[in-house]
Structures are given as C-alpha cells and as structure tokens.
C-alpha positions in Angstrom: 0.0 0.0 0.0 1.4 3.4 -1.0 2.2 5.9 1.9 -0.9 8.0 0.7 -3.2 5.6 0.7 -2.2 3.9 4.4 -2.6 7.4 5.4 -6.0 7.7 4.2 -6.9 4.3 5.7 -5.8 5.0 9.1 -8.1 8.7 8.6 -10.7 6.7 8.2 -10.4 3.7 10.4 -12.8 5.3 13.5 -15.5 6.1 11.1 -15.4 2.2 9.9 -15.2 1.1 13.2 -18.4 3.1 14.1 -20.4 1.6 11.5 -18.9 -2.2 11.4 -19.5 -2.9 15.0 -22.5 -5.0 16.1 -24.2 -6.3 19.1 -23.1 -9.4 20.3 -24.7 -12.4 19.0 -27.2 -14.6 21.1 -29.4 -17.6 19.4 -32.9 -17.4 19.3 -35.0 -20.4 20.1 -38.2 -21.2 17.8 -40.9 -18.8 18.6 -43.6 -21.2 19.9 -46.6 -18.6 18.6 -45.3 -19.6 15.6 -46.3 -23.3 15.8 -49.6 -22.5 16.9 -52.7 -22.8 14.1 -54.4 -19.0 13.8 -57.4 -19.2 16.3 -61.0 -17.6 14.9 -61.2 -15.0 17.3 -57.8 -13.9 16.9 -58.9 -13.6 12.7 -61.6 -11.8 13.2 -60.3 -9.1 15.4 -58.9 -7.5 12.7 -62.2 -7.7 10.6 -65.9 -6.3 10.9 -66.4 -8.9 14.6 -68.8 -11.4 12.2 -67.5 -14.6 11.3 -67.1 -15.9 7.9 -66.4 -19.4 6.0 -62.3 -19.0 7.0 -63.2 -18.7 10.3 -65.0 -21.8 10.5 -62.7 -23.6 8.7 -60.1 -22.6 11.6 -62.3 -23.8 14.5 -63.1 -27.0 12.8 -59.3 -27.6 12.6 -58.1 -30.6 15.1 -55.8 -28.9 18.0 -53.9 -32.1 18.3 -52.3 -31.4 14.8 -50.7 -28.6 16.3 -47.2 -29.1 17.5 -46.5 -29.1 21.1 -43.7 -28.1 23.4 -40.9 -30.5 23.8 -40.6 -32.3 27.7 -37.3 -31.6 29.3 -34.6 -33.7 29.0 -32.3 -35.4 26.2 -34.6 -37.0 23.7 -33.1 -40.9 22.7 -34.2 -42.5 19.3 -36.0 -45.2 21.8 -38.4 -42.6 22.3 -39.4 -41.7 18.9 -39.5 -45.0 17.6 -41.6 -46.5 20.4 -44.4 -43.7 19.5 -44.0 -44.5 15.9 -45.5 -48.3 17.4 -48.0 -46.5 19.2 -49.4 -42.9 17.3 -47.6 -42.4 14.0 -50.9 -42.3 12.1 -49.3 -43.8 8.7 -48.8 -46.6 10.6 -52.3 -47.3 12.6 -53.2 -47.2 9.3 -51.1 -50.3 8.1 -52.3 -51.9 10.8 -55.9 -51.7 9.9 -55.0 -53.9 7.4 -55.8 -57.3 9.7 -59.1 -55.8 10.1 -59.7 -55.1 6.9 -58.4 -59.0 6.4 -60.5 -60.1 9.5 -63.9 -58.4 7.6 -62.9 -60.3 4.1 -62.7 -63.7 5.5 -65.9 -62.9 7.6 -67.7 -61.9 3.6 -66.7 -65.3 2.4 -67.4 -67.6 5.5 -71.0 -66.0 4.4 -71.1 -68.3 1.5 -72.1 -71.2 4.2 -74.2 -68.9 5.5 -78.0 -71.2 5.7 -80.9 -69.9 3.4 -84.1 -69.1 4.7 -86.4 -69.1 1.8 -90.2 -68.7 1.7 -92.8 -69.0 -1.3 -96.2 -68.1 -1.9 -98.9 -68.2 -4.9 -102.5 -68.1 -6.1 -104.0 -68.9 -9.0 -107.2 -66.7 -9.3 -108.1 -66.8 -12.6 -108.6 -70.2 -14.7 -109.5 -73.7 -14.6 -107.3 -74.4 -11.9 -107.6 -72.3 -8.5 -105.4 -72.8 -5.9 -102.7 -71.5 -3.2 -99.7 -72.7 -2.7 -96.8 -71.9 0.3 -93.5 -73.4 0.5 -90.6 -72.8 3.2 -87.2 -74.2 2.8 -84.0 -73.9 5.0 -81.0 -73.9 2.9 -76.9 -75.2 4.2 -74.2 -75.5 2.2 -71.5 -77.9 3.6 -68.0 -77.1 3.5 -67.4 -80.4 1.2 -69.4 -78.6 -1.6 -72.5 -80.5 -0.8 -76.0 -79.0 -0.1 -78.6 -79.7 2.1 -82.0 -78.9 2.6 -85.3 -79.1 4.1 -88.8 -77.2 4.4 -92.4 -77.7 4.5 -94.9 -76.8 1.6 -98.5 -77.5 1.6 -101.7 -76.4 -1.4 -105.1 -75.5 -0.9 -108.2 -75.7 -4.2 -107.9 -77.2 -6.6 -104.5 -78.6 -8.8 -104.1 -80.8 -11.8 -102.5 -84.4 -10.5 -99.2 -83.7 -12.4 -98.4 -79.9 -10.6 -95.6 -80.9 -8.2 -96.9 -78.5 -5.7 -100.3 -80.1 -5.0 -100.2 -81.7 -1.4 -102.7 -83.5 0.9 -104.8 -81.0 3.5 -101.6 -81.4 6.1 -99.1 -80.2 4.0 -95.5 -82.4 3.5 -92.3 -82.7 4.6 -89.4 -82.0 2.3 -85.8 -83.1 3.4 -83.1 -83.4 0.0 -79.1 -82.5 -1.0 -77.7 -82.1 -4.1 -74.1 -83.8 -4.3 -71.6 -82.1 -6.8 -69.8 -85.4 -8.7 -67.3 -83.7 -10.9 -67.5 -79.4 -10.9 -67.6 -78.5 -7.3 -66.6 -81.8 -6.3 -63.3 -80.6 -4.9 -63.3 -77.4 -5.0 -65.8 -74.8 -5.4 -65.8 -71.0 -5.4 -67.2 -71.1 -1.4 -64.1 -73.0 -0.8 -61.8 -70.7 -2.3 -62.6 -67.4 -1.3 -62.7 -68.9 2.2 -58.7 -70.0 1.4 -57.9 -66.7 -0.4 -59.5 -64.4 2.7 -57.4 -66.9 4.5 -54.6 -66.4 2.6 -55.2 -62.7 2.6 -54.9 -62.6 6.3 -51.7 -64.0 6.4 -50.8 -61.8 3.6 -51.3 -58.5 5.9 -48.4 -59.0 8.5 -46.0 -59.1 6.0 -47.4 -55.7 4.7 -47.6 -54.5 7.8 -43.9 -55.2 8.7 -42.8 -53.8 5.7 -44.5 -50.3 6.8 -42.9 -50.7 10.3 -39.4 -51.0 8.6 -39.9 -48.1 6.5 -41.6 -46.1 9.1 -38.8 -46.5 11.6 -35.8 -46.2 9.2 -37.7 -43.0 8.4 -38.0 -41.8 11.9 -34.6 -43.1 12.4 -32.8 -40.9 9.6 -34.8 -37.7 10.7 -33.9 -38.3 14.1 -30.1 -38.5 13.2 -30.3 -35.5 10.6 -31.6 -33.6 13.6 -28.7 -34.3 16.0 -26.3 -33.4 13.1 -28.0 -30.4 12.5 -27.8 -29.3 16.1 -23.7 -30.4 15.8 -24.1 -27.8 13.0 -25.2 -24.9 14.8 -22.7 -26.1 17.5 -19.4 -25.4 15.3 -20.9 -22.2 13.6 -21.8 -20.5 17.3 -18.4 -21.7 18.1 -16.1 -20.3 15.1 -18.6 -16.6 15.6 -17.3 -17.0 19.2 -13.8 -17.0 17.8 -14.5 -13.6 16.0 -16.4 -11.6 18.9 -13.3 -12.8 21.5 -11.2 -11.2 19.6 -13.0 -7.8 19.3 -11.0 -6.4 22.4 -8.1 -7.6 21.7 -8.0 -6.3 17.9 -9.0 -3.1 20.0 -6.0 -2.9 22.1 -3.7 -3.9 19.5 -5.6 -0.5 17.5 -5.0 1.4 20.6 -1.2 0.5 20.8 -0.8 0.5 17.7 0.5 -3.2 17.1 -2.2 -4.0 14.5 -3.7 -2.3 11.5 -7.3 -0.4 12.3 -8.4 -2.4 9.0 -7.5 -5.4 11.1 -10.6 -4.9 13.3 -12.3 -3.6 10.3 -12.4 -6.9 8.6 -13.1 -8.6 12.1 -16.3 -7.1 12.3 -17.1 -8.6 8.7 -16.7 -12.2 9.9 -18.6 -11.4 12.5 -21.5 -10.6 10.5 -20.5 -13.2 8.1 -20.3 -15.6 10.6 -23.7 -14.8 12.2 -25.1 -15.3 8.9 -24.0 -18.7 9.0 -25.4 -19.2 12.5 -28.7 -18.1 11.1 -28.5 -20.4 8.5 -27.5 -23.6 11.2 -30.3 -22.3 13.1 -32.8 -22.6 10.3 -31.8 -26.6 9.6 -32.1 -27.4 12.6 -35.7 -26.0 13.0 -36.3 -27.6 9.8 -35.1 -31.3 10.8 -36.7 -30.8 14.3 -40.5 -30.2 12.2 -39.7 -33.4 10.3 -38.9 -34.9 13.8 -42.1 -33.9 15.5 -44.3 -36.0 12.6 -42.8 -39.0 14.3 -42.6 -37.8 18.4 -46.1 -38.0 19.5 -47.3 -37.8 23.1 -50.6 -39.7 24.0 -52.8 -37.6 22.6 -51.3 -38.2 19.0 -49.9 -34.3 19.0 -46.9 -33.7 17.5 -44.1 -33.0 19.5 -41.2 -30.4 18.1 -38.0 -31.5 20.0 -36.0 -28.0 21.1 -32.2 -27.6 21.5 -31.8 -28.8 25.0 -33.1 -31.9 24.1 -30.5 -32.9 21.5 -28.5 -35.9 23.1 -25.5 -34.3 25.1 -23.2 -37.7 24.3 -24.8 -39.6 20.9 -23.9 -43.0 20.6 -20.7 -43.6 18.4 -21.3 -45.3 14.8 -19.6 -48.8 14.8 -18.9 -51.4 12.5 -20.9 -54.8 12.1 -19.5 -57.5 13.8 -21.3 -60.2 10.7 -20.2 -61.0 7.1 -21.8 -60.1 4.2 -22.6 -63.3 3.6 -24.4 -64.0 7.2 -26.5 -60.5 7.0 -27.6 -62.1 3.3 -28.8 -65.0 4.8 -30.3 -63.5 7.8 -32.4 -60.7 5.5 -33.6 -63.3 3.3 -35.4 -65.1 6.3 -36.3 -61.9 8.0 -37.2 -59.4 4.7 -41.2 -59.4 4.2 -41.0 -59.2 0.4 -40.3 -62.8 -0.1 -43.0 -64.0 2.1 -45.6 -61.7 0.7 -44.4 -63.0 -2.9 -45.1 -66.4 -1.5 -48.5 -65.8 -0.1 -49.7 -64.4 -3.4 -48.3 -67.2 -5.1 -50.4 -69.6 -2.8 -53.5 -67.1 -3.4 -52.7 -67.5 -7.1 -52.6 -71.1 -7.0 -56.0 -71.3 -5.2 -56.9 -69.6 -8.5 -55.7 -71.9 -10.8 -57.3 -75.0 -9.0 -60.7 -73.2 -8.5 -60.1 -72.3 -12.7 -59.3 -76.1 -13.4 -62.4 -77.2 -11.3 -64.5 -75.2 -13.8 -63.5 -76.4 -16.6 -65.3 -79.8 -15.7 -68.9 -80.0 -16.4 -71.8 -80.2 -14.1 -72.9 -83.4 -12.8 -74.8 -83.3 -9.8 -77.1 -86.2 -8.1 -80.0 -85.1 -6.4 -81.9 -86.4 -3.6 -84.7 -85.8 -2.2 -87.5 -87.4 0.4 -91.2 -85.9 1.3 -93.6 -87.0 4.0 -97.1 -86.0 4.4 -98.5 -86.0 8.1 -102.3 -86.9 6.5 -103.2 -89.0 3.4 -106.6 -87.1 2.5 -107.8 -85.7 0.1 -105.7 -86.8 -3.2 -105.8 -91.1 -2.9 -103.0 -91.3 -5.5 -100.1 -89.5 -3.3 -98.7 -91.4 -0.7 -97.6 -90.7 2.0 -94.0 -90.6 1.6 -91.7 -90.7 -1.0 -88.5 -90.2 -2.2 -86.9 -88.8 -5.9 -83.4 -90.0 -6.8 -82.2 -87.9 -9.7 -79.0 -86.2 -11.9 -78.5 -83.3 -13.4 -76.1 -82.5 -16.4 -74.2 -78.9 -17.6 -71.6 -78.9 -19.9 -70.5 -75.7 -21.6 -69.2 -76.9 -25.0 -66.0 -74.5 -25.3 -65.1 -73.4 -21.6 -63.6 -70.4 -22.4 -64.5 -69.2 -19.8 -62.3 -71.9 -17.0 -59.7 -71.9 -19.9 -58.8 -68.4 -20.2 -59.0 -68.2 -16.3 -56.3 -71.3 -16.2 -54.3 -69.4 -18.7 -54.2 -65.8 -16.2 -53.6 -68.0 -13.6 -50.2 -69.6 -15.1 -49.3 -66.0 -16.2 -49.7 -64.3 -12.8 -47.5 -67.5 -11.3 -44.8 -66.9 -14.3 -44.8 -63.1 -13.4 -44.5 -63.8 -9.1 -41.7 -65.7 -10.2 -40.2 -63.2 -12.1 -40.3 -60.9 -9.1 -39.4 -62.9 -6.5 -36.7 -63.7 -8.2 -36.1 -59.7 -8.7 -36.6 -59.4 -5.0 -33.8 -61.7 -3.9 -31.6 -60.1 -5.9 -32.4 -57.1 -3.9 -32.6 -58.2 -0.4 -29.2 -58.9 -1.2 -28.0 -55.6 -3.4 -29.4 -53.9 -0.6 -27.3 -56.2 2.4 -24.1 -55.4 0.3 -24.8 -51.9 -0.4 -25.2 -51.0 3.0 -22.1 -52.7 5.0 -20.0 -51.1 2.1 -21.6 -47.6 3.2 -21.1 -48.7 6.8 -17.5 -49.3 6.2 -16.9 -46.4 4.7 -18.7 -44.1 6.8 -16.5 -45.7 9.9 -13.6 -45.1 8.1 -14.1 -41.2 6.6 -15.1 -41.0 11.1 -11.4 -42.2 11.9 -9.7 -39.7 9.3 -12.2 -36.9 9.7 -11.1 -37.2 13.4 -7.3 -37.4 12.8 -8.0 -33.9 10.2 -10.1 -32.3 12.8 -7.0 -32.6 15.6 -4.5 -31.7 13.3 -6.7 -28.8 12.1 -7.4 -27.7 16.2 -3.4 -27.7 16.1 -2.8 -25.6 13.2 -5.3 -23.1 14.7 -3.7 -23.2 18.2 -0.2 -22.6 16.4 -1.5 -19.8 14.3 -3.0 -18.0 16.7 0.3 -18.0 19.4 2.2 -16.8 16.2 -0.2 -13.9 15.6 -0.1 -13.0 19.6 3.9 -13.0 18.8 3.4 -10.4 15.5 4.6 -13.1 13.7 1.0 -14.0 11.6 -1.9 -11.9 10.1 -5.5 -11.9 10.7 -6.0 -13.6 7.4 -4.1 -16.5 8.1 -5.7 -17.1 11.6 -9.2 -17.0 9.4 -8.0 -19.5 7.4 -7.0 -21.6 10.2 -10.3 -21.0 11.9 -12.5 -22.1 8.4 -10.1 -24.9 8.3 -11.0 -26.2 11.9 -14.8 -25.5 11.3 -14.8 -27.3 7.6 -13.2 -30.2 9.7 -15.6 -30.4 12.4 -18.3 -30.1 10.0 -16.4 -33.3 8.0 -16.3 -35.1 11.0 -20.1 -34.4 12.0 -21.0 -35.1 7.9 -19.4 -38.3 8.6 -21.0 -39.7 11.4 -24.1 -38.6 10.2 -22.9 -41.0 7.6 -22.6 -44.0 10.1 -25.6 -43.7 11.7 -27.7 -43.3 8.5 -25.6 -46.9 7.5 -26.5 -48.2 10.4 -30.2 -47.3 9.9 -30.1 -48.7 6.2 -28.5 -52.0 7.4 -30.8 -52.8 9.9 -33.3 -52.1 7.3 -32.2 -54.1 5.0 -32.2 -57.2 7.4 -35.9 -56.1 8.2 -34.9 -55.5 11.4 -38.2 -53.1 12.8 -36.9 -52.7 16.6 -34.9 -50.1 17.6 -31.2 -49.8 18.0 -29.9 -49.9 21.2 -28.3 -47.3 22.4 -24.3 -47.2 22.1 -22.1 -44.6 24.3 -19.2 -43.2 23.3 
C-alpha cells in the first residue's frame, strides 16, 4: 500500500469502526406462537367482529395437529420409535389392514351362510284355483355338498301332475344335491374362504414392511436432527472466535500493534459468521418439524423436540461385527417381500385350482325325500316318498375356466419373475449398505485425525499472531479450516448412523437400535 493511501486508511479507520460494530450475537429459540394454528377470534379481530367461511374452517381444525412443546430432558431415538408403534398415524393405518383382512374372511365364511327361503302363490283366474306356500332352510356344507329341508303344503284345486299339490296337512321336504365332478373338490365357497385366508396371512407381512420403513424413516430424521444441532454447535463456536477477539483487535488499535483495518475486517466475519449461524439455526428447526411427525405424546400431537433436548453424548457409529454373507442369509429369512411373494403365489394357486375345477362339467345327483302328516284328500299321493335324480351342464368351449387357467399360469410366471427380482435385492441392498457402513467408519477415523491436526494448526497460528509473527487472514483461514473439519467429521458420522439405519433395514430389522455410548 502506497504511503498515501495507508494514510487515508488510518483517517478513516474510526468512522469504519463506528459503522462495522455490532451487538453481540445470542441464538434465538423457535418462537412457539409460531407453531400454533391462527385461532378464529384472533382472525376476526382485525375484521368487521362477524365470522365468515375461514373462520370456520379454523375452528373445525383438530388442536392435536398442532405441534406441542418438547418435555425436558435429552430426547433418545428409543423414544421416537416406540411412538412411531403407538401414534404415527401412517402406521395405525397399516395396521388396519388385519381388520380389513378379518372383515374379508368374515364376507366369504358368508357363503355357508344357511338360506331361509319362503314362497307363496295363487292362482285366481282359470281352470285351476289354488294356493300354494313353501318354506325351505337352505346349508351348504364345506365339502361342496347342499342340504336342505322345508315344508310346503296347497289348498283348491290342482291338476294331479303340478308338483306342488299336497294333501290337507301339507308335507315334509328333506333333500341335498351332491356335486360329482365341478364343485366336487373345490368350489368358489371354498376358495374365497382359502384366499380371505390367505389374505390374512398376507397382511403381516405388509404390515412389517410399513414398520421397517416407518422407523428407518423416523430413524434418519432423528439422526439428521442431532447433526443439524452439531451444526449450529461449530458455527456458534467459530462466531465466538470472532467476537473474543474484538478487544483484543481493540487494544492492539490502541497501541498501535495492528492495522485499524484489522478490526475492520473482524467485524465482517462477525457478521458473516452470524449469517452462517442463522443459517444452522434454520436446519435445525427444519429437521426438528420433520422430527415432530414422528414424536407424539398420548394424545397423538406432534411434539417439536428444542435444543436442549439434543442428546448431550450420541452414541458412536460402529462397525458390524457379521459377514456379508451372514447378513444375506439372515435378511432373506427376516425381509417381508419374499413372504408376501409367497402368499400371493399360494392365493394364485387357489386360482388356478378353483379355474381347473370349472372347466369340468356339471354333474350333480340329487336327492330328495317328502312326507305327508295326513293321506286325504288326493288317494293317489302317498304318503312318503323319495326322488333320486341327476343333473347334467356342460359348456361346449369353456372359455371361460380356460382363459382363467391361462391368467392363472401367467400371474405364477410373473411372481416368479419378481421374487426372483426381490432376492436379488434383499441382497443388493445387504451389500450396499455394510459397504456404506464401512466407509462411513472409516471417513469417522480420518475426519477425526483432520479435525485434531486442524485444532493444532489453529492453536499454532494463533500464538504466532499474539507473537506479531502472523496476520488476521491467516488465523481466518485456520479457523475455516478447523470448522470445515468439524463439520467433515459431523458429515461423517451422520454417515454411520444413516448406515446403520439402512443396514438394519435391510435385514428387516423393525426394533430399535440400542443405544451405544461413546
């Protein structure tokens, strides 16, 4: 710098100082009005006193949708999983799906439900005038058989060949009908009783599935919280760097050791620095909303999580003790994909038989005995009897139980196709994460060994700029360079814990973690 110019810039140093300093920096918690839904009277305060439509709306809103105050105390990730179990909405939902299971085997056990049917008739006009009545009770059997039985009795006057005429007393009527080829061995009774079966079964693994995703979910915005929170920690501390050096810069002014531009450019990191504060301060409100969809308290309200309860000590990210290999097996048994592919293959093959039985034709016997109580006033009825007979459907083409065989062998072809898919996933997904894992725990060890290097350089630089022997620049640097490696070394545990979230779901692990110290 030319003589003129230094001259100039030390003229103007206490007018720079005047307008670069600022107030000291303190962090500002989430304002909890903000959190809170708009109430109607608060609205219409503003407005003419009368209520309108928006208004409504707002009262009719739920107050346990509005987030709540966080308890005292550091919050664990035992916590928020064990109310993503009990009132993470998304996931009382999945678990509706065993009633929804329960109520479709309940609709098909209905298909042995017994038959209550009643008939009655007059002839008024004609040769022949009479009135006839028939009851019959109805039971289909589980073998595919059917029974029944009923009274019917006629009164006037019927021709001697109407089936329906009957002595004064009425008759008896007690008959089945006996599938002997279609419905023989299967029917469609039968089946949807096996599918809702099936379909039962079929809901835990779906339900599972849910719980994994749910809690690596809650997991991973858990862990993104606590990093953000590590965050704010290293930009509040490299802002306290700046400010503690205000008076110092000052003296050094004063005495006239260092530059007044010095102090100058101080000030600007402060601000800079502050800037970057607000920033942290913003992610981690951010990542404590997405925590508080999955911390609930009992009332199902979500819960935002503050600063003091970020865990003072988190639990250190560690490698897995199993093989590759191991952890394949293990997911294979444990991952619900494979067994849901394997309950709709069963449900498909209940298809296929039932589409097979179909194809056969109808032959049915049928049996049936009467009794009449009186033998008056028709002499040529007796009074019991009993009709053996057999009755014969045959659709000529059966397109219908053909084409229904041929979706059934397609769909099997196609589950095979995926389950084959899904294997090769469960274990993608085993290798992909214990490579993450392992990499994770090593970036942890070197972002360590950079951050204590980094704490030394700083320590270094700073002694040599108390001795006049550095700059204010280069103890900046030194400063960035310590804070970029904190923030490496909080980037990569982040890391770890996110592995180990992805590994445990990719065993199908749905617990939660226990909780490692440092």
């Amino acid at each position: 710098m030319t003589p003129p110019l230094r001259i100039a810039a030390s003229a103007a140093s206490p007018l720079l100082l005047l307008a670069c300093t600022v107030a000291p920096y303190e962090p500002r918690a989430i304002d909890p009005e903000l959190l809170r839904t708009p109430s109607p009277t608060s609205t219409a305060a503003g407005g003419s006193g009368q209520g309108t439509a928006t208004d409504t709306q707002a009262a009719a809103i739920d107050v346990a949708a509005t987030p709540l105050p966080a308890p005292a105390g550091p919050l664990e990730l035992a916590a928020v999983l064990r109310a993503v179990g009990e009132r993470y909405p998304p996931y009382l939902s999945a678990l509706l799906e065993r009633d929804l299971a329960s109520g479709r085997l309940t609709q098909a056990l209905g298909g042995f439900d017994a038959n209550l049917t009643a008939k009655l008739g007059s002839q008024l006009q004609g040769y022949y005038e009479a009135t006839t009545l028939q009851t019959l009770l109805e039971q289909p059997l589980a073998t595919g058989d059917t029974i029944y039985g009923g009274y019917r009795i006629s009164d006037g006057f019927l021709p001697d060949y109407d089936k329906d005429r009957t002595q004064d007393d009425g008759e008896f009527v007690l008959g089945g009908r006996v599938p002997l080829l279609r419905d023989r061995g299967f029917d469609r009774r039968r089946a949807g009783v096996k599918q809702a079966r099936i379909e039962q079964q079929l809901a835990e693994p779906v339900i599972q599935r849910a719980r994994i995703d749910f809690v690596r979910a809650a997991s991973r915005a858990y862990w993104s919280w606590v990093a953000a929170g590590q965050r704010l920690a290293v930009a509040e501390e490299l802002l306290q760097l700046a400010e503690q050096r205000v008076e110092g810069l000052q003296r050094g002014v004063d005495r006239r050791f260092v530059a007044p531009i010095d102090v100058v450019d101080n000030e600007r990191l402060i601000a800079q620095r502050r800037l970057f504060v607000v920033r942290a301060e913003r992610q981690l409100q951010q990542a404590a909303l997405e925590l508080s969809l999955y911390w609930r308290d009992s009332t199902d309200a979500p819960i935002v999580p503050v600063r003091d309860n970020l865990p003072k000590t988190p639990p250190e990210p560690r490698a897995t003790t199993t093989s590759v290999g191991g952890d394949t097996e293990a997911a294979l048994r444990q991952r619900p994909e494979l067994r849901r592919l394997q309950q709709l293959t069963d449900r498909i093959e209940v298809d296929l038989e039932l589409a097979r039985n179909q194809a056969l034709p109808n032959l049915d016997l049928v049996i049936e005995a009467t009794h009449a109580p009186a033998d008056s006033p028709y002499g040529d009825i007796d009074r019991s009897g009993l009709f053996v007979g057999g009755e014969l459907k045959w659709p000529l083409w059966r397109r219908d139980a053909l084409g229904r065989v041929e979706q059934a062998l397609t769909q099997q072809s196609r589950l095979q196709l995926e389950s084959r898919f899904a294997r090769d996933r469960i274990v993608n997904d085993v290798a992909d994460a214990h490579s993450a894992l392992t990499a994770a725990i090593g970036q942890l060890d070197n972002s360590r060994k950079n951050r204590e290097l980094a704490a030394q350089m700083v320590d270094a630089e700073r002694r040599a700029f108390e001795l006049g022997r550095s700059d204010l620049l280069r103890v900046q640097l030194r400063e960035i360079q310590l804070a970029d490696a904190r923030v490496a070394e909080v980037e990569a545990q982040l890391a770890g814990w996110i592995a180990t979230v992805d590994l445990r779901a990719a065993l199908g692990v749905d617990g939660a973690p226990t909780p490692v110290g440092p």
